[in-house]
LOSE-604643 format. One record per residue: y, z, x of N, C-alpha, C, O in turn; residue in three letters. Coordinates in steps of 0.02 Angstrom, whole numbers, plus 50000, padded with zeros to 5 digits. Layout:
BEGIN
YZXYZXYZXYZXALA ...
This chain:
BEGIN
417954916841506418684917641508418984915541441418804910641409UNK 419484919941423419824917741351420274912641346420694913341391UNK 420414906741306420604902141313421344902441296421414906441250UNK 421944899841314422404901541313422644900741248423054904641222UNK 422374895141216422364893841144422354898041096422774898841051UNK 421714901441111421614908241070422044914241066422074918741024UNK 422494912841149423004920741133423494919441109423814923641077UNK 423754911941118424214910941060424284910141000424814910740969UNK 423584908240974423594909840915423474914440878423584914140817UNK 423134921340917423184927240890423894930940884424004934640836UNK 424244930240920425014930440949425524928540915426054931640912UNK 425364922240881425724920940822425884924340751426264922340707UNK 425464930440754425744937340701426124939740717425934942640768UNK 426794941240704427294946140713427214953540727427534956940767UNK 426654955740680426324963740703425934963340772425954967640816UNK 425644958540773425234960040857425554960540897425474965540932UNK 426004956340912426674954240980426974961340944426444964440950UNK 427214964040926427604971640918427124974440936427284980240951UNK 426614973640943426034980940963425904977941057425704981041106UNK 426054972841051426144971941112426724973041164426654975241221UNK 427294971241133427754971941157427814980541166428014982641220UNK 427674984441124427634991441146427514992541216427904993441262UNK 426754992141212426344995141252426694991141310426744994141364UNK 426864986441306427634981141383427934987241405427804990341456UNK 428344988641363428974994741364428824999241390429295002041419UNK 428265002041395428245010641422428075009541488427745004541504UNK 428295014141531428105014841595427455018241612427135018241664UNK 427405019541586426695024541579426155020241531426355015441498UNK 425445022441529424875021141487425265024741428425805027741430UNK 424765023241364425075025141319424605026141247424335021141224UNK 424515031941216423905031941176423915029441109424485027041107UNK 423665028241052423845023941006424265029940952424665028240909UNK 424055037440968424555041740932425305039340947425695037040904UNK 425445040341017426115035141038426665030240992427225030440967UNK 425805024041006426175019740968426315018940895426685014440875UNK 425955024040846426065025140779426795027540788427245025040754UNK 426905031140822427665033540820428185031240845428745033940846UNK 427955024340873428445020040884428375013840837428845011840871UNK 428285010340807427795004840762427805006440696427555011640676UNK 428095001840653428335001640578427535002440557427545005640504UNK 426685000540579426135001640567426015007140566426165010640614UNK 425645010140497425645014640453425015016240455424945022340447UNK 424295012140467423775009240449423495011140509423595007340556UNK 423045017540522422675017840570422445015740607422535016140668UNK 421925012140564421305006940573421465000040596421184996940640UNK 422134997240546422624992040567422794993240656422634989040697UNK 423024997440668423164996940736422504998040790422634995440844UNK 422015000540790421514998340829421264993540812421184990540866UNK 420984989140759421004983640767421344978340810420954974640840UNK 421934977640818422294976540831422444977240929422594972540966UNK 422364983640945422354987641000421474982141033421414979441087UNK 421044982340986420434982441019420354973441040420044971241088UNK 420824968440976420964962341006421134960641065420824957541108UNK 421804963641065422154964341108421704963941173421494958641199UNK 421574971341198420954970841265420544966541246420534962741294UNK 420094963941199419534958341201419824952541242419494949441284UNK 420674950941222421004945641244421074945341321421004940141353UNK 421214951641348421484953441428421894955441435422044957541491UNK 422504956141360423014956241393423474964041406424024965341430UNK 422824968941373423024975841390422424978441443422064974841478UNK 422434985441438421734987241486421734992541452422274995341443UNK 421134995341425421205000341397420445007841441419845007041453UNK 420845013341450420625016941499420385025741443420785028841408UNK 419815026941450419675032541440419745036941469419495035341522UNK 420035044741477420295049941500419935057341477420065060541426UNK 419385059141538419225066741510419645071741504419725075041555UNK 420005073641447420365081941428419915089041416419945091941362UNK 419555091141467419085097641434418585092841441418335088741480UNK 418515096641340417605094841318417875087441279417385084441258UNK 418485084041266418735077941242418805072041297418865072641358UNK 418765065841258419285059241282419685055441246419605052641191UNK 420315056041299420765051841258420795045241282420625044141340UNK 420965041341252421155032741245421885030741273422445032241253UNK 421705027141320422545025541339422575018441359422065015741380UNK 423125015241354423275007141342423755006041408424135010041436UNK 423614999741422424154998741462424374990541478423894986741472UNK 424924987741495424874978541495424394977341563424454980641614UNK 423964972841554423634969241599424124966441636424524962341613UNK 424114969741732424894965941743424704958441778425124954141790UNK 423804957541795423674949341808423964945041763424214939841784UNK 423974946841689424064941441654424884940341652425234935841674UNK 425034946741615425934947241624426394943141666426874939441657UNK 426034945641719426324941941780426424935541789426884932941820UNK 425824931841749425674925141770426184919241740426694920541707UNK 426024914341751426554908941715426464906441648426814902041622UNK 425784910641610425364908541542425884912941483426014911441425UNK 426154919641531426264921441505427224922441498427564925341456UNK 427374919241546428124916041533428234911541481428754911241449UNK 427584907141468427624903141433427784906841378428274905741344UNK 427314911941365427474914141313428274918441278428544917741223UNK 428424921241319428914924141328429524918541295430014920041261UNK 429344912941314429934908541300429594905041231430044904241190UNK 429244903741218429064902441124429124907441092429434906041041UNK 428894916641094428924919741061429434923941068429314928941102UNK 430054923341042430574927541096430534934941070430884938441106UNK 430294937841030430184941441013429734947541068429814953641076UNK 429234942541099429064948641150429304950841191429774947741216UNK 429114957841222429464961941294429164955941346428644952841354UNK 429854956441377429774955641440429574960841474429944965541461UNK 429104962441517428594966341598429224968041609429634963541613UNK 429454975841617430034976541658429884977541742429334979741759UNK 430264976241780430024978241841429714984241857429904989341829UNK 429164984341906428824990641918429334998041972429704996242017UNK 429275002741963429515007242030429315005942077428775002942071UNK 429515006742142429425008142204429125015042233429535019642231UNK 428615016342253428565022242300428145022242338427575021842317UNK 428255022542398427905021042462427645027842470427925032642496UNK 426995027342442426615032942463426145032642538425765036742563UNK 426365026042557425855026742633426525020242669426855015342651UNK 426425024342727427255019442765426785015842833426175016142826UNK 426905014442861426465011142948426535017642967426495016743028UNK 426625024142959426335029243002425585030942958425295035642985UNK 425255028442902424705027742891424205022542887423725022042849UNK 424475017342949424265012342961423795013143022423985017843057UNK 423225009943044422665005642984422355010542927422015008242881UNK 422485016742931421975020842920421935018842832421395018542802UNK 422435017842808422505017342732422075011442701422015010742640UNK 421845008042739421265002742715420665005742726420245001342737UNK 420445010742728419925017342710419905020342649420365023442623UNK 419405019442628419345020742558418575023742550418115020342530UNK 418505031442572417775034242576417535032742644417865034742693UNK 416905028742653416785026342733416565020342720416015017942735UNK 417195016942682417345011342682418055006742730418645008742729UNK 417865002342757418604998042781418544992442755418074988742770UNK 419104990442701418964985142650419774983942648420254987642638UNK 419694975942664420394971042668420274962642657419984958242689UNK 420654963042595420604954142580421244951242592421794953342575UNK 421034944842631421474941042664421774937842615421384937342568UNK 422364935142602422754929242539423034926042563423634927142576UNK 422674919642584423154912242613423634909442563423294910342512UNK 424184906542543424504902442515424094894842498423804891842543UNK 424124892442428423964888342446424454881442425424484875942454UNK 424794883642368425244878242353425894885842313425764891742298UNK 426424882542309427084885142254427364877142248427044872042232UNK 428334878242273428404874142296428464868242345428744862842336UNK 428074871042409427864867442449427034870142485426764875642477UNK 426784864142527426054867442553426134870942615426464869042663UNK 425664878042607425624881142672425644876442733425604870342728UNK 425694879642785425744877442848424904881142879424724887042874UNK 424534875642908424004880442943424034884842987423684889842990UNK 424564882943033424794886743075424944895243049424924899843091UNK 425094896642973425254903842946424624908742953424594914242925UNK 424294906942979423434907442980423354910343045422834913343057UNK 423824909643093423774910843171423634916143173423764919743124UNK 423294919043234422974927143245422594929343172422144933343183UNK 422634928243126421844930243061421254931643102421134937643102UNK 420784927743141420254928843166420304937143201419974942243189UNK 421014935343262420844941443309421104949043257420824954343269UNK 421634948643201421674954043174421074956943147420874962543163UNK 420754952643101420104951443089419404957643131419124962943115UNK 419384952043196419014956243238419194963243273418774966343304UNK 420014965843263420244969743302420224976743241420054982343260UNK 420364975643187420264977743126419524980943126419454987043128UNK 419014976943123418344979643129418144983843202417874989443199UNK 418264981343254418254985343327418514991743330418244996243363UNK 419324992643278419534999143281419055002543230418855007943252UNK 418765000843161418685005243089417705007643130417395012843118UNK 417465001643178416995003243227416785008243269416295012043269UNK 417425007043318417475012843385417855016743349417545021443324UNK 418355016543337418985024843327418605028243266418505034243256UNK 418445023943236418365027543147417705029343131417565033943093UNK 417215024743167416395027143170416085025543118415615028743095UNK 416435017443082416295017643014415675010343017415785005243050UNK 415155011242983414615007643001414794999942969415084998042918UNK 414474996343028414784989143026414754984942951415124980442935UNK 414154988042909414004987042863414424987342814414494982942772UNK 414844994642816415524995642778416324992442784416844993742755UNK 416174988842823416814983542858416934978442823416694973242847UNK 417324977542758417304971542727418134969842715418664971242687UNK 417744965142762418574960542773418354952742748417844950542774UNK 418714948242700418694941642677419374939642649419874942642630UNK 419204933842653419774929042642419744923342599419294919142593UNK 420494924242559420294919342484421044915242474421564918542480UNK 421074910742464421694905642431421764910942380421344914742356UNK 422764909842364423014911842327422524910542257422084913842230UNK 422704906442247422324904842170421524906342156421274903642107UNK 421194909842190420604914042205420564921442184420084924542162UNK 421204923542198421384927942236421234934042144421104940042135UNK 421334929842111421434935942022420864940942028421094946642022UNK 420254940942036419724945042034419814951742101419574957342092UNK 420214949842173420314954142211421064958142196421284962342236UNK 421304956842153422214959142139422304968142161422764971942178UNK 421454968542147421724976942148421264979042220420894983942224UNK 421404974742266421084978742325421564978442364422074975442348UNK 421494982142436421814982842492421964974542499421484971142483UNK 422494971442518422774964542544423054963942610423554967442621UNK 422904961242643423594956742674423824948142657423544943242683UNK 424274947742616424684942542588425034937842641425404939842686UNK 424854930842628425064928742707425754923742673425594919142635UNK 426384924642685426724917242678427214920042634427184925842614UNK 427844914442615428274916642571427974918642502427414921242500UNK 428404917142434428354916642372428464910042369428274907942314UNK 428714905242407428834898042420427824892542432427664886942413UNK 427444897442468426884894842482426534900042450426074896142465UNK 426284904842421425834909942407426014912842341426534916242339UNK 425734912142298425924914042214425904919442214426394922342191UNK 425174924742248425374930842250425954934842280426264939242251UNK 426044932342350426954935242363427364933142298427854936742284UNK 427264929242267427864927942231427864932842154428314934642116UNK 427164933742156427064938042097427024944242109427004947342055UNK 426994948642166427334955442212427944955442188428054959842146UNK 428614949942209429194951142222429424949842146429964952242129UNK 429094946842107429184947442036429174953541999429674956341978UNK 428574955341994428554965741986429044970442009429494973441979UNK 428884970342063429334974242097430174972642093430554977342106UNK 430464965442072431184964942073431574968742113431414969842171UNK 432154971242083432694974442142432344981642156432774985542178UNK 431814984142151431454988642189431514989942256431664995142285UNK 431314982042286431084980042331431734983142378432184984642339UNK 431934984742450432554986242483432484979342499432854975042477UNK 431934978242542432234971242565431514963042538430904962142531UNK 431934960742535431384954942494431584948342477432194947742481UNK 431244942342456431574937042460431914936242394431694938542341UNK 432504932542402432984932942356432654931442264432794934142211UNK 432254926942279431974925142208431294924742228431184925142288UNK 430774923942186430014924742190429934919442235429674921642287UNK 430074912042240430204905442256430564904742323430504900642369UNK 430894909242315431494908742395431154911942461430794916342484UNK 431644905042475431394907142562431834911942619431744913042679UNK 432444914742561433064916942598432714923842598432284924742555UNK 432874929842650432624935242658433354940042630433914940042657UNK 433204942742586433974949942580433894956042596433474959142563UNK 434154958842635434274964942640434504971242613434874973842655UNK 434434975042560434804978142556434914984342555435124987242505UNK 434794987242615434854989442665435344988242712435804992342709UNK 435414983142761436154983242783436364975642735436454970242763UNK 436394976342679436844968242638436674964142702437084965142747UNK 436334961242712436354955342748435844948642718435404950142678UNK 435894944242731435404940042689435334934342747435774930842773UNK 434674934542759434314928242817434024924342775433504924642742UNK 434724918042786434554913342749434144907242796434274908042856UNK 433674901442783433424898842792433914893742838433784890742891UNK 434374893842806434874888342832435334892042899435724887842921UNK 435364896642925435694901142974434934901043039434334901943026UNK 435174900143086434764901243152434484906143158434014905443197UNK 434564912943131434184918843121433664918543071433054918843081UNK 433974918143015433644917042973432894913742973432324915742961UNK 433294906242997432544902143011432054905043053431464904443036UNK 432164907143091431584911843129431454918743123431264922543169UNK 431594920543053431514927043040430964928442981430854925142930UNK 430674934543005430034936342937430064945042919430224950042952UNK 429854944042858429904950542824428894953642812428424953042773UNK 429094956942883428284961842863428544970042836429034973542850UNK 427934970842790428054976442731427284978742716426834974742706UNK 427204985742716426834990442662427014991042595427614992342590UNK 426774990642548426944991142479426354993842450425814991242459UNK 426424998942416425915000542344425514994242341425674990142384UNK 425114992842308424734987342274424944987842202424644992042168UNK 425394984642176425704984642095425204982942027425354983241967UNK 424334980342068423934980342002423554988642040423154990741999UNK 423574991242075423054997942081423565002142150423545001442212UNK 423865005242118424345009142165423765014042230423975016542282UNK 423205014142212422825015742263422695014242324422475018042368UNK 422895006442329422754999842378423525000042403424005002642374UNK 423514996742460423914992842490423954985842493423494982142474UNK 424594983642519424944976942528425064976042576425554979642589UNK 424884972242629425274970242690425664964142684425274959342687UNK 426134962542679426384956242666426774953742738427114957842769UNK 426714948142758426774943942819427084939442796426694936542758UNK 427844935442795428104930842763428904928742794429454931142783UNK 428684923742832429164922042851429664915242807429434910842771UNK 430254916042822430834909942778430354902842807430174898342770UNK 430204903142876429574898842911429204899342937429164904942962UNK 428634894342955428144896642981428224902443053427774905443084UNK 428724902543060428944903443133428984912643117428594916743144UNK 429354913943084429424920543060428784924943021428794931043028UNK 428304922142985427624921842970427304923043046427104928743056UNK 427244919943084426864919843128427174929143178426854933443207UNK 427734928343168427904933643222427614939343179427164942543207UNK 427794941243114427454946643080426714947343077426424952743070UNK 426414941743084425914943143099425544943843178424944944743188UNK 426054943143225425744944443307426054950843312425934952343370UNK 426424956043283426604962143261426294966943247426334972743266UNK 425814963343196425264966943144424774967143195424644972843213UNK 424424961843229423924961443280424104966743320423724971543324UNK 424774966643356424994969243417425024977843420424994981643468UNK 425094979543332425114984743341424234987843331424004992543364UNK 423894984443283423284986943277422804986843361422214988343357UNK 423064985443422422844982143452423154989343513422884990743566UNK 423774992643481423954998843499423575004843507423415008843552UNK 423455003343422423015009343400422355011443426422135017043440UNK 422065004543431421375005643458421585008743524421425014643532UNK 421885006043564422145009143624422425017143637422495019743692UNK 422565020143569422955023443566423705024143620423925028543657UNK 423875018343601424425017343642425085018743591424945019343532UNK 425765019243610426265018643578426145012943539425915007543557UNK 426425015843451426255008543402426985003543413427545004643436UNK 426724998943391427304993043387427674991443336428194988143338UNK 427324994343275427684992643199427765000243176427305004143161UNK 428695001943179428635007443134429265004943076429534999543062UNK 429325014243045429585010242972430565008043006430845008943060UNK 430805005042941431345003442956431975007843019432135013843019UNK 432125004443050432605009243088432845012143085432825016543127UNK 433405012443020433905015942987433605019142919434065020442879UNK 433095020542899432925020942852432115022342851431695018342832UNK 432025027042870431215028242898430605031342898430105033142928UNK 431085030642820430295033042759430325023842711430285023042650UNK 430365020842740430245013642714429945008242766430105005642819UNK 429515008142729428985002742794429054996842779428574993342765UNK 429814994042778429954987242780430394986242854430824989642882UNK 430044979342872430704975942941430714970442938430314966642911UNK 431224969342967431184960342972431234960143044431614962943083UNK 430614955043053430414951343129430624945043157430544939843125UNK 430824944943203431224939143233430924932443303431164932443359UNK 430484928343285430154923043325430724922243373431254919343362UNK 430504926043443430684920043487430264916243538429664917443538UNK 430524911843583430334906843614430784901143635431294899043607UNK 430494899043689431044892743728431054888943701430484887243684UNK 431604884843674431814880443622431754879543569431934874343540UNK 431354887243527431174886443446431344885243404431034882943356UNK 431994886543408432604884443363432664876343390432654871343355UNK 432704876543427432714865443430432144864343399432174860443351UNK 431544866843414430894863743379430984863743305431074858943268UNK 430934870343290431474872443213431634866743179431274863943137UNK 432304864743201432594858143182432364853143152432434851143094UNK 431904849943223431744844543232431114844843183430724840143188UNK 430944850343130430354852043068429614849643114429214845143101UNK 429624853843163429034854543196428664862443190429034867243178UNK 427944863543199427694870743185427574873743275427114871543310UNK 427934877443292427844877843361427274884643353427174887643300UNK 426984885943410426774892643420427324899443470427464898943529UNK 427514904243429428054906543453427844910943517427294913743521UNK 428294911243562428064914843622428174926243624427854931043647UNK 428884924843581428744932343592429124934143497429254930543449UNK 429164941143510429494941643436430014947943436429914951243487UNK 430434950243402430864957743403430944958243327430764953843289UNK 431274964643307431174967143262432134969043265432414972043311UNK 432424966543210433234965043185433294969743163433764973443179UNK 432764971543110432974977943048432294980243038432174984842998UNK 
């Protein structure tokens, strides 16, 4: 692994960070013809050099492309690193670099291609992402039903799908584990408050998102969709969670399931949702999770814990197990 030392001090040239900051800027990959035509560098050779540091470092990815009987070279920001907090750092000593602008949105697979979209060939492949620290520690309880989705997950990709048990790879990793799996199928368990990866989703994605927590860190849920905002501090709120399909923002191929309640309480209902509906399917019964109500080419909702006295338990900063759940938005 490259030492952080080293990228700052390669970084400390004014021409590199501009060849970096480029390749930030474009929305697209981008070939080094490109960047000659954007880049006061004149010097061919100067800029692959340069280009080829760069990836040695991590902090681009650089991808070959068959045209015909040719290949072309194309660049792009590494968005593990971007993302990360190594590289805020940087952002704020070198002000000179791009800031990662937020990524697009497009829901190319909604819960009407649910489970099936964690198929990949006659493969069923899903990594679990516990929270493990932000600013406060997970709750174990956010963990509830994992086993039976788990087993219900493999029973369906088993019986319905016919997919050999061998090809069934489902595991589970702490957030801070989690960098080497970024580009597979997920389900993300917990806010951006307990789970770095939610928080580094809702970072990318920014006002993309329709509905999402207010800051990477926050536990308040916004809507916007109907303007409403379930705040932590409101009785709804507190027992409310935001389950979502999303692209996968390091490999748009993959999916995101994200499960994240303002509390454990709202966490837990999105995830007896997720169970409840995979638990449909196998059945082929009516599903339980579809996309938004009002809006239904977007596979976001927010889920609502209830139970006898939860909101007193709530209060009183106890982790109850919730008895039933509904769906607000």
């Amino acid at each position: 692994m490259v030492e952080q030392e080293e990228i700052r001090d390669y970084l400390s040239d004014t021409s590199r960070r501009m060849v970096l900051s480029q390749i930030i800027s474009f929305s697209k990959a981008v070939s080094a013809a490109e960047l000659l035509d954007n880049l006061p560098i004149t010097n061919r050779s100067t800029l692959y050099n340069i280009l080829d540091r760069l990836t040695e470092l991590g902090l681009i990815v650089k991808r070959e492309v068959k045209f015909g009987g040719s290949t072309r070279v194309f660049y792009s920001p590494n968005q593990e690193v971007i993302s990360g907090d190594f590289f805020r750092n940087l952002l704020q000593e070198f002000q000179d670099l791009e800031r990662p602008s937020t990524l697009a949105l497009d829901f190319e697979c909604t819960w009407d291609d649910f489970p099936e979209c964690l198929i990949i060939g006659d493969t069923l492949q899903l990594t679990i992402v516990f929270g493990s620290w932000m600013t406060e520690a997970a709750n174990t309880i956010d963990g509830l039903n994992i086993p039976e989705i788990s087993q219900m997950l493999s029973y369906w990709g088993y019986r319905n799908k016919k997919i050999p048990i061998d090809n069934i790879k489902i595991k589970s990793l702490l957030d801070y584990q989690a960098g080497h799996a970024k580009n597979e199928n997920l389900l993300v368990i917990g806010s951006g408050a307990v789970n770095r990866i939610t928080s580094e989703i809702i970072e990318l994605y920014g006002e993309s998102l329709p509905i999402k927590f207010l800051t990477p860190s926050s536990k308040n849920i916004y809507s916007k969709l109907t303007d409403i905002t379930y705040s932590e501090e409101s009785p709804i709120g507190l027992l409310s969670g935001l389950l979502a399909l999303l692209p996968n923002p390091w490999d748009k191929s993959k999916v995101i399931i994200l499960c994240a309640g303002s509390k454990n309480v709202g966490t837990q209902a999105a995830l007896t949702a997720l169970l409840d509906d995979i638990k449909a399917t196998i059945s082929m019964e009516t599903r339980i999770i579809s996309n938004h109500s009002k809006f239904p080419k977007i596979p976001l909702r927010i889920v609502k814990a209830e139970g006898d006295e939860l909101l007193t338990k709530m209060i009183q900063q106890k982790s109850p197990k919730i008895d039933e759940y509904d769906f607000i938005e």
